[in-house]
DRENZAGU-219298 format. One record per residue: residue in three letters; x, y, z of N, C-alpha, C in turn. Coordinates in nm, 3 decimals, padded with zeros to 5 digits, always signed. Layout:
<pts>
+------+---------+---------+---------+---------+----------+---------+---------+---------+---------+
| rest |  n_east | n_north |    n_up | ca_east | ca_north |   ca_up |  c_east | c_north |    c_up |
+------+---------+---------+---------+---------+----------+---------+---------+---------+---------+
|  ALA |       X |       Y |       Z |       X |        Y |       Z |       X |       Y |       Z |
...
+------+---------+---------+---------+---------+----------+---------+---------+---------+---------+
</pts>
This chain:
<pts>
+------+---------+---------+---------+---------+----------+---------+---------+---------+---------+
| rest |  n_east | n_north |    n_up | ca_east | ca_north |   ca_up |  c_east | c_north |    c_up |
+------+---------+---------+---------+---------+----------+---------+---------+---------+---------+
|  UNK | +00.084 | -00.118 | +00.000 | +00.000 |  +00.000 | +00.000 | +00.089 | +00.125 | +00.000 |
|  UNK | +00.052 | +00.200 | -00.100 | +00.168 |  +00.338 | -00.062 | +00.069 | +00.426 | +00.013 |
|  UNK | +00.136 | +00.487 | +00.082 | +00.084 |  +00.574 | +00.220 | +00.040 | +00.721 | +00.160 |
|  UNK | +00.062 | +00.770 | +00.096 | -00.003 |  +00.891 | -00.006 | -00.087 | +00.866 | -00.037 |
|  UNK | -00.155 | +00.678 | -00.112 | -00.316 |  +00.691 | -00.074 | -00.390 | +00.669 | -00.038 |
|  UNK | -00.356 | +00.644 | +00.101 | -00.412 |  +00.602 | +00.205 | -00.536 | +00.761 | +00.234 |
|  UNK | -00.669 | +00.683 | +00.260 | -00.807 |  +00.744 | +00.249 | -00.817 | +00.817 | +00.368 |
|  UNK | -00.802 | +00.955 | +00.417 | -00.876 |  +00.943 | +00.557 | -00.982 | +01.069 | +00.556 |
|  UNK | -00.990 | +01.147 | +00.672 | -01.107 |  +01.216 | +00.684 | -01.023 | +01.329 | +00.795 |
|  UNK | -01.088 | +01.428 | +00.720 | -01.026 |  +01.554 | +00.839 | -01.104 | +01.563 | +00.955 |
|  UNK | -01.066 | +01.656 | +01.071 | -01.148 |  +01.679 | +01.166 | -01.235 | +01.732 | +01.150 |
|  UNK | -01.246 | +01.814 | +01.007 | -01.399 |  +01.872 | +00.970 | -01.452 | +01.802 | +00.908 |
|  UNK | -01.439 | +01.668 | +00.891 | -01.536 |  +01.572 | +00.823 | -01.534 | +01.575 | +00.675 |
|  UNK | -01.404 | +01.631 | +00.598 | -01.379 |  +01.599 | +00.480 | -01.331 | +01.501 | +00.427 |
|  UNK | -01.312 | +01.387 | +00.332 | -01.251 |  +01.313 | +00.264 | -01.171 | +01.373 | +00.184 |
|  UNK | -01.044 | +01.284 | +00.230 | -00.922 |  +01.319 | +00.130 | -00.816 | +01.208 | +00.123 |
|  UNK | -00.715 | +01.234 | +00.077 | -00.579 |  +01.122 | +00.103 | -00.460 | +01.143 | +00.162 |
|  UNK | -00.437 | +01.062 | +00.241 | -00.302 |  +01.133 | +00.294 | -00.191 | +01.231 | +00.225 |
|  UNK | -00.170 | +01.159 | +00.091 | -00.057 |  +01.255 | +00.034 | -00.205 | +01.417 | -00.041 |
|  UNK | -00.263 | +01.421 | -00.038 | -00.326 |  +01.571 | -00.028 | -00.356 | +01.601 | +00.087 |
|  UNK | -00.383 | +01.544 | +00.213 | -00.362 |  +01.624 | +00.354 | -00.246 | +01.667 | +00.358 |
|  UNK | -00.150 | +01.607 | +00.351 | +00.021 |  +01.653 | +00.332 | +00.098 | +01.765 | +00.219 |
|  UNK | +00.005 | +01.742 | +00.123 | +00.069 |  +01.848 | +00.014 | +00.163 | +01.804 | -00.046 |
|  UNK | +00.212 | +01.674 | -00.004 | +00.355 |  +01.569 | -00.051 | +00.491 | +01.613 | +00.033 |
|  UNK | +00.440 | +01.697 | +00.138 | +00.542 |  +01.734 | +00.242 | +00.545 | +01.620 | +00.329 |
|  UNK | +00.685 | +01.657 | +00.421 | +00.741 |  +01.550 | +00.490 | +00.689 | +01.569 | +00.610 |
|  UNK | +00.612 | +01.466 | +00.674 | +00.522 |  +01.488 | +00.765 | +00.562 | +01.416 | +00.922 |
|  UNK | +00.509 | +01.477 | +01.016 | +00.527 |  +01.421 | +01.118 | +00.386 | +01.393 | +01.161 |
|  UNK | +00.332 | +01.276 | +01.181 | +00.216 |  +01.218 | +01.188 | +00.242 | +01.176 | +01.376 |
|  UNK | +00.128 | +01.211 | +01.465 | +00.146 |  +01.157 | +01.565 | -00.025 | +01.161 | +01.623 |
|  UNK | -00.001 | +01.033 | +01.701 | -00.134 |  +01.009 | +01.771 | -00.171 | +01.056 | +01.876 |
|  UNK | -00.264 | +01.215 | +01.872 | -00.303 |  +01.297 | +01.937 | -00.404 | +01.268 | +02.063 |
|  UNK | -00.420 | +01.309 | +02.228 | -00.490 |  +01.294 | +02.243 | -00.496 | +01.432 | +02.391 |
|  UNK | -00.621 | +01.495 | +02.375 | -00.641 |  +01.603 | +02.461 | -00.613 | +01.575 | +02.651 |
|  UNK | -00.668 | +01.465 | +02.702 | -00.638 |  +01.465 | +02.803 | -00.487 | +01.354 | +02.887 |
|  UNK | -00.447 | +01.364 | +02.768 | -00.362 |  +01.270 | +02.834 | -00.211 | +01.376 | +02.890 |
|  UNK | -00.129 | +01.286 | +02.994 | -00.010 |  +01.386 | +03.031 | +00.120 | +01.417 | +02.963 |
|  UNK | +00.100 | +01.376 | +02.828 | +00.184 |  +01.441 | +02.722 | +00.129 | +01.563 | +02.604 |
|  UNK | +00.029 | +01.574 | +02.641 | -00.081 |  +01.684 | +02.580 | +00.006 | +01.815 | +02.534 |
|  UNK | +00.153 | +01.858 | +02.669 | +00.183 |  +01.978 | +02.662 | +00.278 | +01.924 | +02.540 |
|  UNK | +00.288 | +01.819 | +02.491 | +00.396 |  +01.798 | +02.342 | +00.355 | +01.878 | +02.158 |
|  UNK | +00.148 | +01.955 | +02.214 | +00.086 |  +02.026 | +02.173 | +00.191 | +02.127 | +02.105 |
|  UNK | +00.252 | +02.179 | +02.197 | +00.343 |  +02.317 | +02.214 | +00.468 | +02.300 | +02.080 |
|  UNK | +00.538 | +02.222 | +02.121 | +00.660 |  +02.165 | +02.071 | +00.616 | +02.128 | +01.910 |
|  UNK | +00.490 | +02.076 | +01.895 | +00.459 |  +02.040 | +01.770 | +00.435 | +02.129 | +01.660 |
|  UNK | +00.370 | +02.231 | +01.748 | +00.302 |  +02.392 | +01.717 | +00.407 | +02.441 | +01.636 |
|  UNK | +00.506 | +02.439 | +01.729 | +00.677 |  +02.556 | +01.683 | +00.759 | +02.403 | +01.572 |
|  UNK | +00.729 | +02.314 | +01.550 | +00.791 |  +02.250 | +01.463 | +00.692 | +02.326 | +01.337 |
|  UNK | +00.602 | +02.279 | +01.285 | +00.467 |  +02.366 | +01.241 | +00.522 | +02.457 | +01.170 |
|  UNK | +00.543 | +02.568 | +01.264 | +00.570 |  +02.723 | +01.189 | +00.712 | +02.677 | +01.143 |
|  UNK | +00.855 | +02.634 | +01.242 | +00.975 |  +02.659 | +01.188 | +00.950 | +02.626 | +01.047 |
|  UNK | +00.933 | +02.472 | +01.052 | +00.981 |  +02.407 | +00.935 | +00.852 | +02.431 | +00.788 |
|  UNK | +00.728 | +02.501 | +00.817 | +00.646 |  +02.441 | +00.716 | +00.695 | +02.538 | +00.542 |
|  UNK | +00.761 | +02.626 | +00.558 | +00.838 |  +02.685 | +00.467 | +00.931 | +02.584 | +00.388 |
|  UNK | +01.006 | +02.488 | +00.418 | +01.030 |  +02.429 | +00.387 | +00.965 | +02.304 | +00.368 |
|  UNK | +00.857 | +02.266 | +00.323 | +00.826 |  +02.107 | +00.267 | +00.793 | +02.031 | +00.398 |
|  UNK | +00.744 | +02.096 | +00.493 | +00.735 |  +01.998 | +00.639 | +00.567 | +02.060 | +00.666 |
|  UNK | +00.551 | +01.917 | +00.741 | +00.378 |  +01.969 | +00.815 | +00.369 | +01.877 | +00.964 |
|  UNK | +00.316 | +01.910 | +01.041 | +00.238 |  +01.799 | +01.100 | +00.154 | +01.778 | +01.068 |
|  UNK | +00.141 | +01.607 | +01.090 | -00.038 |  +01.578 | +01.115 | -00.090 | +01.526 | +01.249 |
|  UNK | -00.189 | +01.559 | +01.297 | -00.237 |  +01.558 | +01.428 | -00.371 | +01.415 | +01.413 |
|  UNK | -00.348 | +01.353 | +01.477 | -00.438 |  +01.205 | +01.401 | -00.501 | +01.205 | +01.570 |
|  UNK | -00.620 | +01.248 | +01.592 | -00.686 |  +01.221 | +01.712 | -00.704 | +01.063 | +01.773 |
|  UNK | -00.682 | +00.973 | +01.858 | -00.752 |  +00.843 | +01.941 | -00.747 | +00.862 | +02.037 |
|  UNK | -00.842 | +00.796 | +02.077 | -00.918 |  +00.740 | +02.242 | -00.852 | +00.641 | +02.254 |
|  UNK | -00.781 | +00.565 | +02.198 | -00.787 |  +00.405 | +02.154 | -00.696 | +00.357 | +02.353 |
|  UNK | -00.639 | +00.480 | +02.387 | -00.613 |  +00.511 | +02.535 | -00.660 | +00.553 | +02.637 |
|  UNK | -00.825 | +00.568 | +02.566 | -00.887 |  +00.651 | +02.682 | -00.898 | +00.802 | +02.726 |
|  UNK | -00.816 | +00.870 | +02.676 | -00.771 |  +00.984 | +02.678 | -00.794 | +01.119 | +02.572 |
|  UNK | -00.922 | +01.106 | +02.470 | -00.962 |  +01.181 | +02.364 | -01.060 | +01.204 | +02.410 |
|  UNK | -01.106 | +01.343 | +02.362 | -01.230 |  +01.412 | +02.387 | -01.368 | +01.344 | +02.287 |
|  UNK | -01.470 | +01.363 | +02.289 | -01.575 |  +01.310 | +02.254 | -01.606 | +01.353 | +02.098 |
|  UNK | -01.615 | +01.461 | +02.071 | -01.684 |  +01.544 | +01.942 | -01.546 | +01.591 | +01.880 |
|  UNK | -01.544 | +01.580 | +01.735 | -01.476 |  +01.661 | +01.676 | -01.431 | +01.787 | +01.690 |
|  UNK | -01.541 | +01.871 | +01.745 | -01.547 |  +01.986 | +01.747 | -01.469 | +02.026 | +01.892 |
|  UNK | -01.523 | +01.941 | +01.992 | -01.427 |  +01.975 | +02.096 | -01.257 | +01.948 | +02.098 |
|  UNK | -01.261 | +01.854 | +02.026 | -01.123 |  +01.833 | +02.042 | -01.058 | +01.985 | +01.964 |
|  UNK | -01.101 | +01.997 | +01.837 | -01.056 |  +02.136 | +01.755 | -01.053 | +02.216 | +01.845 |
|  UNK | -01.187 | +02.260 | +01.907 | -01.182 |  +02.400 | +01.993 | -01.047 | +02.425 | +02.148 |
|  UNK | -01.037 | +02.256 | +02.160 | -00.908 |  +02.260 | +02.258 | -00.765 | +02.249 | +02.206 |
|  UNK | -00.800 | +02.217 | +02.070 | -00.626 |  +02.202 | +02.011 | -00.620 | +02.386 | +02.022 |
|  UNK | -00.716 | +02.477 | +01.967 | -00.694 |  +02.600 | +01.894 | -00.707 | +02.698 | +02.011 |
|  UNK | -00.771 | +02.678 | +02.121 | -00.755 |  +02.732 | +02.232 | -00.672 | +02.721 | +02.329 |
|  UNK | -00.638 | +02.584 | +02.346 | -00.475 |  +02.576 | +02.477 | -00.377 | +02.586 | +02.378 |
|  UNK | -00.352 | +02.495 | +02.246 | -00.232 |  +02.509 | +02.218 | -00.207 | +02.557 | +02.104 |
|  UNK | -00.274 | +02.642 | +02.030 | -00.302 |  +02.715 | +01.905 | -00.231 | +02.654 | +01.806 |
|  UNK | -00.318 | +02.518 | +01.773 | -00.281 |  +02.418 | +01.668 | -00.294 | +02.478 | +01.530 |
|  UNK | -00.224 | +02.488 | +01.431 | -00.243 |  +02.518 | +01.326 | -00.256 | +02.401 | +01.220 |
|  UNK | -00.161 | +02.309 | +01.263 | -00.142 |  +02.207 | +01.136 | -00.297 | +02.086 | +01.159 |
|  UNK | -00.258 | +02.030 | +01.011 | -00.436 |  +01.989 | +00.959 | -00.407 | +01.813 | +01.102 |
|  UNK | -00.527 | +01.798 | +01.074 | -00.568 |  +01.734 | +01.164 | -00.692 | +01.610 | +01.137 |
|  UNK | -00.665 | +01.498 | +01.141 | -00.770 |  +01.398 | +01.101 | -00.893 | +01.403 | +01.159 |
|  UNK | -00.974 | +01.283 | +01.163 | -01.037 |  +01.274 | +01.231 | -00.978 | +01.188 | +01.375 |
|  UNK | -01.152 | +01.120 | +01.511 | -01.006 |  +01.011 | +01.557 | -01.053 | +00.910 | +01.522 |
|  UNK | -00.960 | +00.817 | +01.497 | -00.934 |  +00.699 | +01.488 | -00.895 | +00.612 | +01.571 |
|  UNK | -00.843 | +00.483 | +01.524 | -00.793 |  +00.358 | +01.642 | -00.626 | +00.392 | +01.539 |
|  UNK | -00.574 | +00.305 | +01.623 | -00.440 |  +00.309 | +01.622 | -00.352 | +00.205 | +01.650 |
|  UNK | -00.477 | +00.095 | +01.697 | -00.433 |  -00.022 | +01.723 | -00.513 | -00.101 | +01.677 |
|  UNK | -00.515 | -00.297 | +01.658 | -00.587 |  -00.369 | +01.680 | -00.642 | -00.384 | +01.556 |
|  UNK | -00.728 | -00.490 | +01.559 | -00.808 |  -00.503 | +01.415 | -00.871 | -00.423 | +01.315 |
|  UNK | -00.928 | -00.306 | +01.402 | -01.015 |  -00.200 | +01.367 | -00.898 | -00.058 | +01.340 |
|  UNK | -00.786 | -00.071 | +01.363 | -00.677 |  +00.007 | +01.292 | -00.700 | +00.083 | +01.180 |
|  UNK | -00.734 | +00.184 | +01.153 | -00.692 |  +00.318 | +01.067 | -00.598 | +00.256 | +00.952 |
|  UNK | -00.623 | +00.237 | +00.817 | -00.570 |  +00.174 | +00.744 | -00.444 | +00.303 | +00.734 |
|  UNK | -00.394 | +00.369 | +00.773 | -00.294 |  +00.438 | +00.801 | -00.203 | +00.409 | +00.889 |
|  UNK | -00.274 | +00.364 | +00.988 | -00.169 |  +00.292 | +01.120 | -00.127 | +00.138 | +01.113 |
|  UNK | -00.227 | +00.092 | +01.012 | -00.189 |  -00.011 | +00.967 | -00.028 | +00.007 | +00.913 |
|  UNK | -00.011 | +00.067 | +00.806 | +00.095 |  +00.077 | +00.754 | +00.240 | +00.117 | +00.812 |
|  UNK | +00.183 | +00.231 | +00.890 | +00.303 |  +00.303 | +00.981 | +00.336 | +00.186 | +01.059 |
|  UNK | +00.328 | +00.145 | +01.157 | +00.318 |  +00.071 | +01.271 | +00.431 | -00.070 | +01.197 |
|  UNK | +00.446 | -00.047 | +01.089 | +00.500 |  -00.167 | +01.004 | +00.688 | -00.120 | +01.090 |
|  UNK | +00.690 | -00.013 | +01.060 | +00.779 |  +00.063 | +01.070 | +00.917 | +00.047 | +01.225 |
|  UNK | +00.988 | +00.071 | +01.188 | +01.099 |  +00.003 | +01.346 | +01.123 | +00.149 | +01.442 |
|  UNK | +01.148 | +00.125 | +01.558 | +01.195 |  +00.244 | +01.617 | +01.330 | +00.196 | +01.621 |
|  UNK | +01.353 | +00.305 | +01.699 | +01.499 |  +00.325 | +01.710 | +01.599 | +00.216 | +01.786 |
|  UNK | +01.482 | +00.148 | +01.805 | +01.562 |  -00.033 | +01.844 | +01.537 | -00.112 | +01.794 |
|  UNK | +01.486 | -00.109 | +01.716 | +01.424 |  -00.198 | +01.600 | +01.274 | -00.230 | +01.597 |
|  UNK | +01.195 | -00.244 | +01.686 | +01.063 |  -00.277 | +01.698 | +00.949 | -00.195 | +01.634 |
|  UNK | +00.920 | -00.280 | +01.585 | +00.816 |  -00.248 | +01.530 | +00.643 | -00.288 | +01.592 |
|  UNK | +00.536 | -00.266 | +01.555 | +00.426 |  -00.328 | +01.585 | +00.355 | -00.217 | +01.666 |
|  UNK | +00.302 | -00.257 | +01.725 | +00.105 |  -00.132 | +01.796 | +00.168 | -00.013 | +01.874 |
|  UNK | +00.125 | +00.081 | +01.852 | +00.146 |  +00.210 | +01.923 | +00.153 | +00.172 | +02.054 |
|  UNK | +00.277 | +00.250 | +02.118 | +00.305 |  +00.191 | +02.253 | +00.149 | +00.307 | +02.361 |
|  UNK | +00.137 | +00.445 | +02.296 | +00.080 |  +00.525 | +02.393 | +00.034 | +00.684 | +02.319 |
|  UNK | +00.002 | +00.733 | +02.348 | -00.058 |  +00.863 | +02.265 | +00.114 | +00.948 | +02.245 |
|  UNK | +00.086 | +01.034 | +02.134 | +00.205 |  +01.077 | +02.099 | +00.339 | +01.064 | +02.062 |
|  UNK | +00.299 | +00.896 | +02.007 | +00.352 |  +00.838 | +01.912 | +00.399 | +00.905 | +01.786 |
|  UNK | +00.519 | +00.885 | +01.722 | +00.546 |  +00.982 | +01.598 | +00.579 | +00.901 | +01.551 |
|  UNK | +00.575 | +00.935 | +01.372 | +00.570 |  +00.903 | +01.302 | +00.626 | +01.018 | +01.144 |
|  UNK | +00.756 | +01.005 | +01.129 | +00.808 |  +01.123 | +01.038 | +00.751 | +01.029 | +00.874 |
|  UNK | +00.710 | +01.041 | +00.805 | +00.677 |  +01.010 | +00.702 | +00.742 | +01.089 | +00.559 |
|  UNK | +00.834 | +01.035 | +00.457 | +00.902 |  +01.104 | +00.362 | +00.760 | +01.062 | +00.246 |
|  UNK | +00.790 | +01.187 | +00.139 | +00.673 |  +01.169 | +00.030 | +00.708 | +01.049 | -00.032 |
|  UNK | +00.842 | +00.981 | -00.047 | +00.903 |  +00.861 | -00.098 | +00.866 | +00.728 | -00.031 |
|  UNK | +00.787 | +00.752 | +00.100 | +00.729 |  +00.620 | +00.155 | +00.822 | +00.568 | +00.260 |
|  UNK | +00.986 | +00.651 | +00.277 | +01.029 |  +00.614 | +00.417 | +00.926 | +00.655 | +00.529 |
|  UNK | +01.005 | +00.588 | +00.633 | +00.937 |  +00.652 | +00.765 | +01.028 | +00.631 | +00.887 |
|  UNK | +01.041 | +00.679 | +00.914 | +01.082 |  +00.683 | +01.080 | +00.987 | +00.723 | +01.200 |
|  UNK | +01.005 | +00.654 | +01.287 | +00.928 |  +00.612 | +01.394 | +01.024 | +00.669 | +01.557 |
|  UNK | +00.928 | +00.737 | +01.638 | +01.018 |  +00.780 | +01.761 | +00.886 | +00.748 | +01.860 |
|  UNK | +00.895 | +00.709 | +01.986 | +00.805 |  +00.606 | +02.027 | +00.769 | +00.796 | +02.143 |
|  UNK | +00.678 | +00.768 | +02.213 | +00.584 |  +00.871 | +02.291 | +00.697 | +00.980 | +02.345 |
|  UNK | +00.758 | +00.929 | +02.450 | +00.863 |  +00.999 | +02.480 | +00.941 | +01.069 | +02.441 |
|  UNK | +00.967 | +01.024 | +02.347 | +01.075 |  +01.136 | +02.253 | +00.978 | +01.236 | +02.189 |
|  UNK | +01.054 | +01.377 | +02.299 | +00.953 |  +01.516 | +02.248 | +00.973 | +01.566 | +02.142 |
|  UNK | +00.864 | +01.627 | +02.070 | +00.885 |  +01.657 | +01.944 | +01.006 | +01.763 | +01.839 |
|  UNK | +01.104 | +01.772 | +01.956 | +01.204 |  +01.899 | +01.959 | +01.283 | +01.844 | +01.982 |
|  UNK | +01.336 | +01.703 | +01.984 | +01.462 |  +01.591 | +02.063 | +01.491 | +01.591 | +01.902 |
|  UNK | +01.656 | +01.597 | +01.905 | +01.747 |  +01.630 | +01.858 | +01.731 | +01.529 | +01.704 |
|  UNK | +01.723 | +01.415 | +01.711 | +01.677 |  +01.300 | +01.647 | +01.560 | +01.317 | +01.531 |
|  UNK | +01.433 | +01.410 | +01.571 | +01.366 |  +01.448 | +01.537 | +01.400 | +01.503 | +01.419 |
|  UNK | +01.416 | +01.657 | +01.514 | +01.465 |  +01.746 | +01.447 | +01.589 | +01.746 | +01.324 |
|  UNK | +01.694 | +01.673 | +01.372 | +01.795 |  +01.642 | +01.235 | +01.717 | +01.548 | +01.132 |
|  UNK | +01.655 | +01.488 | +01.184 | +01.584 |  +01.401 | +01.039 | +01.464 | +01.463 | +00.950 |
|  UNK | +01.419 | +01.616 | +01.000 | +01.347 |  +01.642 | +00.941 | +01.406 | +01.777 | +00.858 |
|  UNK | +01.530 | +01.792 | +00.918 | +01.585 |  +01.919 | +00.841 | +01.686 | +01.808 | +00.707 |
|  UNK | +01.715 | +01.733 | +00.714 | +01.784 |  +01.692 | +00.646 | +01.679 | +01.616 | +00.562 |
|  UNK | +01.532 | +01.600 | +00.550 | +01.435 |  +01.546 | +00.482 | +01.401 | +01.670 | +00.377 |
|  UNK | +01.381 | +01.772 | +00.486 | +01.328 |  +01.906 | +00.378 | +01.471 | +01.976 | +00.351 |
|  UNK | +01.565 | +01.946 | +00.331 | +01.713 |  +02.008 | +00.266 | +01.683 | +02.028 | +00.119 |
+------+---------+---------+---------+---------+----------+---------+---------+---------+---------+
</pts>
């Protein structure tokens, strides 16, 4: 499956494909969720956002519960990305992220190794996921904030 056309749905309830949510920019895809205690990684994602989107870079903000930890309505989750952490970059709907019922998007990602090799189900919300328009990907598991060094060199040297 190439990941550009992979089907999804914005938070405003549009249909589109990943590589036109993206623009064919190099994306950092991570599994968003409002109440959980990495929420403030909001911030960090924000200022990746502005630095880099001049250059060929975006986030994508992919809402799940699949932790328990997502707001109910579309609309609320928007009104709290744009009010605590003045989210700019586009934003799915939510989805699962795990398990049978998997987001034929996370299907694919999840294929993907971290930085020790493992691959397989989202360990926890704020999971990343750097995605090249060429179908690489790199994978940095919850913890690693969106401004850790690792990140950041792989995405300046993506949009070079």
């Amino acid at each position: 499956m190439i990941l550009s056309d992979v089907e999804v749905t914005t938070l405003q309830g549009a249909k589109t494909t990943f590589g036109q949510l993206t623009g064919g920019k190099v994306a950092l895809v991570v599994n968003v969720a409002s109440r959980c205690g990495l929420a403030p990684q909001y911030e960090q994602l924000e200022e990746l956002q502005r630095t880099y989107a001049d250059r060929g870079f975006t986030v994508v903000g992919v809402p799940s519960n699949q932790f328990l930890q997502e707001l109910g309505s579309a609309k609320a989750i928007a009104d709290y990305c744009s009010a605590t952490w003045g989210v700019s970059f586009p934003m799915t709907e939510k989805v699962k992220v795990n398990g049978r019922h998997a987001h034929p998007l996370y299907q694919e990602l999840t294929k993907a190794p971290d930085a020790a090799g493992k691959a397989g189900k989202v360990q926890w919300n704020f999971e990343k996921f750097l995605v090249h328009p060429d179908g690489r990907v790199k994978r940095f598991r919850p913890k690693v904030v969106p401004d850790a060094p690792e990140i950041v060199q792989s995405i300046e040297e993506w949009t070079a």
